[in-house]
C-alpha positions as CSV (number, residue, x, y, z in Angstrom):
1,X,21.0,19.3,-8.2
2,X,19.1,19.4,-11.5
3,X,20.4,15.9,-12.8
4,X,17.7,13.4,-13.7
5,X,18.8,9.9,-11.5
6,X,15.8,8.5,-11.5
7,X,13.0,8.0,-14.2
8,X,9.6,6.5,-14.3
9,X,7.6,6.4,-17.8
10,X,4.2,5.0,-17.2
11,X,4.7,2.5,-15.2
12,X,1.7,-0.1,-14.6
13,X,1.6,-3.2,-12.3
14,X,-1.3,-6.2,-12.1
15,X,-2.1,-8.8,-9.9
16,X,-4.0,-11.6,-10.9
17,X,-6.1,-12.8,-8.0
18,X,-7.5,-16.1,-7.7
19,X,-11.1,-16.9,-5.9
20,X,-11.9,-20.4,-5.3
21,X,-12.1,-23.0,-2.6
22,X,-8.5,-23.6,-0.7
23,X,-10.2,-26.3,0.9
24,X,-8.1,-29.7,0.1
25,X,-11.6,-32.1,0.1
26,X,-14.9,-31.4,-0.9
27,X,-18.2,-33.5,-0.1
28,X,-21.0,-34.2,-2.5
29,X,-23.0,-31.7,-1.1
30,X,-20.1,-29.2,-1.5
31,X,-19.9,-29.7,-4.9
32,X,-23.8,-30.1,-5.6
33,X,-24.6,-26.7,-3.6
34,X,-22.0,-24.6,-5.2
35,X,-23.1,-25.4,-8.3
36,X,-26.4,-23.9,-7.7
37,X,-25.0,-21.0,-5.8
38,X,-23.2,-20.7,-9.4
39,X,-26.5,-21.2,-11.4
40,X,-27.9,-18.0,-9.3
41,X,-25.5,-15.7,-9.3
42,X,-23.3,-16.9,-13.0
43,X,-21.9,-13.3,-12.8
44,X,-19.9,-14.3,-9.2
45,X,-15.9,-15.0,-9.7
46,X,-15.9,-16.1,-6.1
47,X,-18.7,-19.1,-6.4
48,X,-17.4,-19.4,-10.0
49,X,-13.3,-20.0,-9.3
50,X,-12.5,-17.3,-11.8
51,X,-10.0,-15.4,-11.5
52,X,-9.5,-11.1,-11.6
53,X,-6.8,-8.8,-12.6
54,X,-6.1,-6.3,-10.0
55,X,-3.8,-3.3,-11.3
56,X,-2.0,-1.9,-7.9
57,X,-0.4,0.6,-10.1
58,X,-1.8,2.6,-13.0
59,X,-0.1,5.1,-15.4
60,X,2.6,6.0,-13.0
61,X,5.2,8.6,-14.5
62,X,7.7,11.4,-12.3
63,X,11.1,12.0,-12.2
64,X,13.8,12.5,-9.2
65,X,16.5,14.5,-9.2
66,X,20.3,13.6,-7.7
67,X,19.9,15.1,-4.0
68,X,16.1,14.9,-4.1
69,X,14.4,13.7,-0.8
70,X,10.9,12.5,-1.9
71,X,8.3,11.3,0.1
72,X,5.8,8.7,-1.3
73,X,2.5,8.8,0.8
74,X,-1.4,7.8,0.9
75,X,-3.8,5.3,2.4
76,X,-3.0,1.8,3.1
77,X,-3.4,-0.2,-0.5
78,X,-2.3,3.2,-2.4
79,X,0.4,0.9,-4.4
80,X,3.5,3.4,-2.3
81,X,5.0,-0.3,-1.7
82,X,4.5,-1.9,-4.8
83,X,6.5,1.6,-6.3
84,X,8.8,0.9,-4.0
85,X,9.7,-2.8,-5.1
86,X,9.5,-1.7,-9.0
87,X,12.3,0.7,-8.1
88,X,14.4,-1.9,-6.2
89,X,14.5,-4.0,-9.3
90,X,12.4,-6.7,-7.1
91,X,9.2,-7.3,-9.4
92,X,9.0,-5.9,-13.0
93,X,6.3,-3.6,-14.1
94,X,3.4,-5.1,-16.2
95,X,3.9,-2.1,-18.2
96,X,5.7,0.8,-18.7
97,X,10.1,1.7,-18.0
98,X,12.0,3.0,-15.3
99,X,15.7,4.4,-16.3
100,X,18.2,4.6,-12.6
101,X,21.4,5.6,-12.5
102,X,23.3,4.1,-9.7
103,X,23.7,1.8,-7.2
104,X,20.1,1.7,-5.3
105,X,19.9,0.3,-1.3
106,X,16.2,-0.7,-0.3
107,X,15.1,-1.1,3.3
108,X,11.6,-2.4,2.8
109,X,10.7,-4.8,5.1
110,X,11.9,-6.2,8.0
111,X,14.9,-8.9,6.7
112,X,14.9,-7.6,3.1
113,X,18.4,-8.8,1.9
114,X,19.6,-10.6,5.1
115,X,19.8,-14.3,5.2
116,X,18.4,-15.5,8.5
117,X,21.4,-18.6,8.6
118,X,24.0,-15.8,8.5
119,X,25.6,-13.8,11.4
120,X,25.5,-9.8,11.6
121,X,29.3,-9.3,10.6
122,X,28.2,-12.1,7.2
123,X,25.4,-10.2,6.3
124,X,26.7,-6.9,6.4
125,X,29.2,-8.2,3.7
126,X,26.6,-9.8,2.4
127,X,24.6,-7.0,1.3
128,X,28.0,-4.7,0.6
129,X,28.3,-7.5,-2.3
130,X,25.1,-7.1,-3.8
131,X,25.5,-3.4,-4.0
132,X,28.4,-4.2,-6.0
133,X,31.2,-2.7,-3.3
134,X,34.3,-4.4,-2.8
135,X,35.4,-5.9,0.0
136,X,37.9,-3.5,1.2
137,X,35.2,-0.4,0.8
138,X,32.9,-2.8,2.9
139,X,36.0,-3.3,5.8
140,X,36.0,0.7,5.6
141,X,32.8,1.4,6.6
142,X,32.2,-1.8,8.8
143,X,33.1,0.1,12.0
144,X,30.6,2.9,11.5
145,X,28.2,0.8,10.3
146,X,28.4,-1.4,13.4
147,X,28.4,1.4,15.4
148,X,25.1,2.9,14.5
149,X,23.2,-0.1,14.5
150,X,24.4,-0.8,18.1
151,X,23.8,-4.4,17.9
152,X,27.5,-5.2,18.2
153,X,27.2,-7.9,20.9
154,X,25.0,-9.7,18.6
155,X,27.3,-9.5,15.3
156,X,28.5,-12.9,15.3
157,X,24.9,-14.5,16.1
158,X,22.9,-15.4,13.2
159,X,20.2,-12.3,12.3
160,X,17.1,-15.6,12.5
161,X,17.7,-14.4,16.5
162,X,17.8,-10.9,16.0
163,X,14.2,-9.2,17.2
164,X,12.6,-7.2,14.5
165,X,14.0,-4.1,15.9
166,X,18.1,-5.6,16.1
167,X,17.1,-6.4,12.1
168,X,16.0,-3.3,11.1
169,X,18.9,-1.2,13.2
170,X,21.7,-3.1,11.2
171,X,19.8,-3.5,8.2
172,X,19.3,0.8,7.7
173,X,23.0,1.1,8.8
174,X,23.8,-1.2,6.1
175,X,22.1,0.4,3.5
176,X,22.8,4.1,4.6
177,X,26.4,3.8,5.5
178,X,27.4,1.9,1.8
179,X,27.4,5.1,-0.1
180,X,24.6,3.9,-2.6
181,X,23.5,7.0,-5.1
182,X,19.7,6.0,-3.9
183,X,18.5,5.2,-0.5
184,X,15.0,3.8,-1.0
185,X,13.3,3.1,3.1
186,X,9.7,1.8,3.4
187,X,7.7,2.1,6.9
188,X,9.9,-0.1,8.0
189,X,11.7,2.3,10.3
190,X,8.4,2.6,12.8
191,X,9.6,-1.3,14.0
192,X,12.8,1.0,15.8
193,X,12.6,2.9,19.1
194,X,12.4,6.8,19.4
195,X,16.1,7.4,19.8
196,X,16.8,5.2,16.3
197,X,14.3,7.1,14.4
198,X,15.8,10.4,15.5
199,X,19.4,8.9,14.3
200,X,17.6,7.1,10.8
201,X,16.2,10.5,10.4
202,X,19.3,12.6,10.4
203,X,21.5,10.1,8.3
204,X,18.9,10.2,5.7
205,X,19.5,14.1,5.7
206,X,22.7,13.9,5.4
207,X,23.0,11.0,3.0
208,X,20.8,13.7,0.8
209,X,23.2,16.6,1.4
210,X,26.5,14.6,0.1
211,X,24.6,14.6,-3.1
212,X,22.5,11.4,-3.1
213,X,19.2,10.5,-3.3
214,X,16.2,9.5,-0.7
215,X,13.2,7.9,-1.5
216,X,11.0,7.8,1.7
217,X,7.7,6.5,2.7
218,X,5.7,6.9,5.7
219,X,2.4,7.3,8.0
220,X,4.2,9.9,9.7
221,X,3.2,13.5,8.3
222,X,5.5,15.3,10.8
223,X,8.6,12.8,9.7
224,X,7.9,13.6,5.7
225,X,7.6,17.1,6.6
226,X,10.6,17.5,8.1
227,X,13.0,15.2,6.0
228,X,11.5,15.9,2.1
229,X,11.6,18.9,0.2
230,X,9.1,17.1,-2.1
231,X,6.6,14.5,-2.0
232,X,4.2,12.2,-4.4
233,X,0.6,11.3,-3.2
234,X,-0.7,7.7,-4.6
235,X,-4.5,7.3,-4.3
236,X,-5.5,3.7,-5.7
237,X,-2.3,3.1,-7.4
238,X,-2.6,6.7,-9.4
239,X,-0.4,9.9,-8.5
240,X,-2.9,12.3,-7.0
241,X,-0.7,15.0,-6.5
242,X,2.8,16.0,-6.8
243,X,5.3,18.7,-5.6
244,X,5.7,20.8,-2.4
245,X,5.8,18.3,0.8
246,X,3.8,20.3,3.0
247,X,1.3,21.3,-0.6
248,X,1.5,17.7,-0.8
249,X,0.6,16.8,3.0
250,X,-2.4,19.5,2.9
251,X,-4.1,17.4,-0.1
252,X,-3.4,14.4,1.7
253,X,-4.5,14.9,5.3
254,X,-7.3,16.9,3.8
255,X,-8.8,14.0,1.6
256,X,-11.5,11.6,3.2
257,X,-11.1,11.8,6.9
258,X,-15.1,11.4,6.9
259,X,-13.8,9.5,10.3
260,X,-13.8,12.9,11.8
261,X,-17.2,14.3,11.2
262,X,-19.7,11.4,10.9
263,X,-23.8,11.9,11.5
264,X,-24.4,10.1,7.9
265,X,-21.3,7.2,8.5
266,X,-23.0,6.7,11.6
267,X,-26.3,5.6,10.0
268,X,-24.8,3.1,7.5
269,X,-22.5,1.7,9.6
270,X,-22.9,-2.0,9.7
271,X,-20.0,-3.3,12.3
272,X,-21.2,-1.8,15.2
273,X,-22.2,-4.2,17.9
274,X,-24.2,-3.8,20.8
275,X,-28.3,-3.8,21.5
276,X,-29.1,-0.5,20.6
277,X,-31.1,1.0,22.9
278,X,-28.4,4.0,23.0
279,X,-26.5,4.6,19.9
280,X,-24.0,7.6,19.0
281,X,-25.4,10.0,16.5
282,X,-22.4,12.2,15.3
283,X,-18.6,12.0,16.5
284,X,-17.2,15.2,15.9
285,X,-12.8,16.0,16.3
286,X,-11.7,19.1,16.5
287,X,-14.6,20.7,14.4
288,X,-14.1,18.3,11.6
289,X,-10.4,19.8,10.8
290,X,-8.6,16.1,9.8
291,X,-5.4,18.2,10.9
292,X,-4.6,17.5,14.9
293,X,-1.5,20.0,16.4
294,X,0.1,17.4,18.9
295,X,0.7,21.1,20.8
296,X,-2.8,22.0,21.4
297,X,-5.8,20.4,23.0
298,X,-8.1,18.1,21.2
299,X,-12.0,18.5,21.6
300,X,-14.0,15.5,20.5
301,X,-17.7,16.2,20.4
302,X,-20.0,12.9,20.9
303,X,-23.8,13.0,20.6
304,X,-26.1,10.2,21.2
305,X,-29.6,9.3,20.9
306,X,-31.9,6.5,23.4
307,X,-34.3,4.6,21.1
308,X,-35.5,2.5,24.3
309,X,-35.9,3.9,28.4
310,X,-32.4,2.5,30.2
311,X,-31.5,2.5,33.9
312,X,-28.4,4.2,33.5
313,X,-25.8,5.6,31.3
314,X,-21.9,5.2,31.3
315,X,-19.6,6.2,28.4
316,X,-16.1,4.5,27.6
317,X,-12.9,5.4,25.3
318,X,-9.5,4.1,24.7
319,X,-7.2,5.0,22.3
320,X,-5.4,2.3,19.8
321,X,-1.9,1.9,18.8
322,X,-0.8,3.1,15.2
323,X,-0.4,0.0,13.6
324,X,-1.4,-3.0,15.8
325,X,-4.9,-1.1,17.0
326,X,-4.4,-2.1,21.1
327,X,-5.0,-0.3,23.3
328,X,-1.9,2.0,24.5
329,X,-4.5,4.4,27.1
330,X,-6.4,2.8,30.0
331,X,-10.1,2.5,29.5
332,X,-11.6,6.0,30.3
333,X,-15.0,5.3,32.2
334,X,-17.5,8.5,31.9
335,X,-20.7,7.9,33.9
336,X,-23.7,10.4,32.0
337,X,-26.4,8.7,33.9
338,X,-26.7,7.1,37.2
339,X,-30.6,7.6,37.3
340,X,-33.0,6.2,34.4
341,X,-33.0,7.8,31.0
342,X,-36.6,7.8,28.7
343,X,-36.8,6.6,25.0
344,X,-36.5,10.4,23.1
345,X,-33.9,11.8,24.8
346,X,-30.6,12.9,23.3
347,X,-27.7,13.3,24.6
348,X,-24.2,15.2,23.9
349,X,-20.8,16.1,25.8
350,X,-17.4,17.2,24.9
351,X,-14.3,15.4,25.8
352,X,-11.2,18.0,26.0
353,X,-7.2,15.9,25.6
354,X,-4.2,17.8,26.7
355,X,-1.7,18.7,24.5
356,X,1.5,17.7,24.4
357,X,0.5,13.9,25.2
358,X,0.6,12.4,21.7
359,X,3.7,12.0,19.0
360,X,2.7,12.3,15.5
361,X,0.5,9.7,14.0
362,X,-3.0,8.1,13.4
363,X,-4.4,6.7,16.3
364,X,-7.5,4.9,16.5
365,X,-10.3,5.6,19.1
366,X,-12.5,2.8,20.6
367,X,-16.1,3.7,21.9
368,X,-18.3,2.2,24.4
369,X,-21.9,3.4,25.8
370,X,-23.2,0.8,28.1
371,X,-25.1,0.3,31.4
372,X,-23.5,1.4,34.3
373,X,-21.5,-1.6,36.2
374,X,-21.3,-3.5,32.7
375,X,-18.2,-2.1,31.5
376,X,-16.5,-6.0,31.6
377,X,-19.7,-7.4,29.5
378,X,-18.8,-7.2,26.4
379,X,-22.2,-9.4,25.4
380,X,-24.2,-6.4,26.7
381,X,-23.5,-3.2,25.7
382,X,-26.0,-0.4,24.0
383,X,-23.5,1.1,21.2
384,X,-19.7,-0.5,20.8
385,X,-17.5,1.2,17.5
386,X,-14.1,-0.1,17.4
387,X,-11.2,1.5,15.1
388,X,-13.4,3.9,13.2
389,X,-12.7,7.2,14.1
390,X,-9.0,8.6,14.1
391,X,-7.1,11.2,16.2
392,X,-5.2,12.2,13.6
393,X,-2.2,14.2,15.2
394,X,0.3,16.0,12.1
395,X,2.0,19.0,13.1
396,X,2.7,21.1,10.0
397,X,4.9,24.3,11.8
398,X,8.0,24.2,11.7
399,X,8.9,24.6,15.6
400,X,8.5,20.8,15.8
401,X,11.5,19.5,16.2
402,X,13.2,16.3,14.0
403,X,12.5,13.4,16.6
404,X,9.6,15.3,18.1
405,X,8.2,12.9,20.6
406,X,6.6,14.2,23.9
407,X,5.8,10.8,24.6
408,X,6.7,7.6,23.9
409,X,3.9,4.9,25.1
410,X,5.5,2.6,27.6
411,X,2.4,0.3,29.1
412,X,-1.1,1.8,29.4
413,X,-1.0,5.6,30.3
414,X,-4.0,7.8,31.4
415,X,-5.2,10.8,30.2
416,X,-6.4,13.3,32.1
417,X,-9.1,14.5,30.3
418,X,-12.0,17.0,31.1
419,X,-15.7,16.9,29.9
420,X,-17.3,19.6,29.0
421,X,-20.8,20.8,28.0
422,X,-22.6,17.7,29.1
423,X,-26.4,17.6,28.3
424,X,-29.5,15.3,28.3
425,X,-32.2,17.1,26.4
């Protein structure tokens, strides 16, 4: 639309984090030995109770256009939410201005604006109020907005009962359907099902074409792709890149997926449990490209070395959920093995996933190389990596469709992989 509506000059934002002992009561020997933990290390803010300034933003400065839809990505800690609360007007910037004009709705975080004592049909008004709408523009929307949400059976009950995905279904229709000149939505919107995505996803488009404004942010490339025509990448609180969403998408999926392709990560890992006498060398997705098409097959190449002779081999994987890391496939047993293995050997196999089985999204892998018939023992196991490496599925053509979702996890589901290119050498 070409008409600045948004702002941001340089806009800085610091934490000030305290280290010291939240323990009520201390002994005499509690205070006598951190004292000399202090005399050795003087330099420690932990052992010393100081405190450090952390700065979640740093030098931020852009501008957003009336009708833009801009998405805000990056790693978890990147500072997207912290933006996002600046811009909501809920903390203030250590340093730094932001000029908005209009009337801004936020939906960042599950009950954001809803008071739990209230019913649905109170807090809709509610929040109509604190956008600064009347009552009778509220009553003129109040059908549609019930409507959408679908939680009308529940309208009169106070939201405190609502489950987090009732909240967030009346809390987006709230925000979207009270004409507000800037629609700001956080990752909020991955509490709803498939079907409410699909609907969140085309309001939001067109909220945008009647003119107004969408600030989005999300772990879901495909979802960015397909609603914002530009997007801003935060690394450690800074603006990396800015521009083009799918320019913008490239940098980001491209950055440190050192997850995918791992020989040297291997070495230095320290969380790895297990005994050791096999451990995985190299873990290699899709050739090391971070970028996963959910509409081709994935190849995952594992190698592994045995430091000490072991009667057998088996090899186990599950794949993690997006954001609480359990497990959403069964356990995949593999045996390698079933006769002894000497201390030298090295071994390496290929592990092919259908297409088609996975939305978009990060999901975590779990590995397991133990003995075979020891699958259940977790205190005995040779190699065990947990949440490291990352099928990371973002489709970047444009025949994926809005809502794009070939499967939606309902339980444990298997794969039916294939393993190819299995060798003991």
């Amino acid at each position: 639309m070409g008409n600045t509506i948004i702002k941001v000059e340089h806009i800085s934002k610091s934490y000030i984090l305290k280290h010291q002992n939240t323990e009520r009561y201390s002994t005499l020997r509690d205070v006598i030995t951190n004292k000399a933990k202090g005399l050795i290390n003087p330099k420690s803010k932990i052992l010393s109770g100081q405190s450090e300034e952390f700065w979640a933003l740093n030098d931020i400065s852009f501008e957003v256009n009336q009708g833009d839809r801009v998405g805000i990505i990056g790693r978890n800690g990147a500072g997207k939410s912290t933006l996002l609360k600046i811009l909501s007007r809920i903390v203030s910037p250590s340093k730094g201005r932001i000029t908005i004009e209009g009337r801004v709705a936020s939906l960042l975080e599950v009950g954001t604006g809803f008071h739990p004592e209230l019913s649905g049909r109170e807090n809709i008004f509610l929040n109509g109020s604190i956008l600064g709408m009347s009552k009778s523009e509220i009553q003129k929307k109040f059908d549609e907005i019930v409507d959408f949400s679908g939680v009308e059976r529940f309208l009169d009950t106070p939201v405190k009962r609502y489950s987090s995905g009732m909240y967030v279904r009346l809390a987006f229709a709230v925000a979207a359907h009270l004409e507000p000149e800037i629609l700001i939505v956080d990752e909020v919107l991955a509490v709803g099902d498939a079907e409410f995505q699909k609907k969140c996803m085309g309001k939001m488009k067109d909220v945008s074409g009647e003119g107004r404004t969408v600030l989005f942010v999300s772990h879901n490339m495909s979802a960015v792709n397909l609603l914002c025509d530009k997007a801003i990448l935060l690394k450690k609180g800074s603006i990396s890149s800015a521009g083009k969403t799918i320019d913008i998408i490239k940098d980001y999926t491209a950055e440190p997926v050192k997850m995918s392709s791992t020989s040297d990560f291997l070495s230095d890992y320290k969380t790895r449990r297990g005994h050791g006498e096999v451990r995985f060398s190299e873990v290699v997705i899709n050739n090391g490209d971070p970028n996963i098409e959910p509409s081709e097959d994935t190849r995952i190449k594992f190698s592994a070395i045995v430091f000490e002779d072991v009667p057998s081999i088996d090899f186990m994987f599950a794949v993690l959920g997006t954001t609480d890391n359990l497990p959403i496939t069964n356990s995949m047993l593999i045996p390698i093995s079933d006769t002894s293995v000497k201390a030298g050997t090295k071994l390496s196999f290929e592990l092919v996933i259908p297409k088609n089985i996975f939305r978009t999204g990060v999901f975590p892998l779990y590995l397991w190389i133990g003995k075979k018939g020891e699958l259940a023992a977790e205190n005995y196991h040779y190699d065990c990596i947990d949440s490291v490496f990352n099928l990371n599925y973002v489709s970047l053509k444009d025949r994926i469709e809005l809502g794009y979702d070939p499967f939606q996890p309902n339980g444990l589901f298997n794969i039916n992989f294939k393993i190819e290119n299995k060798e003991l050498y």
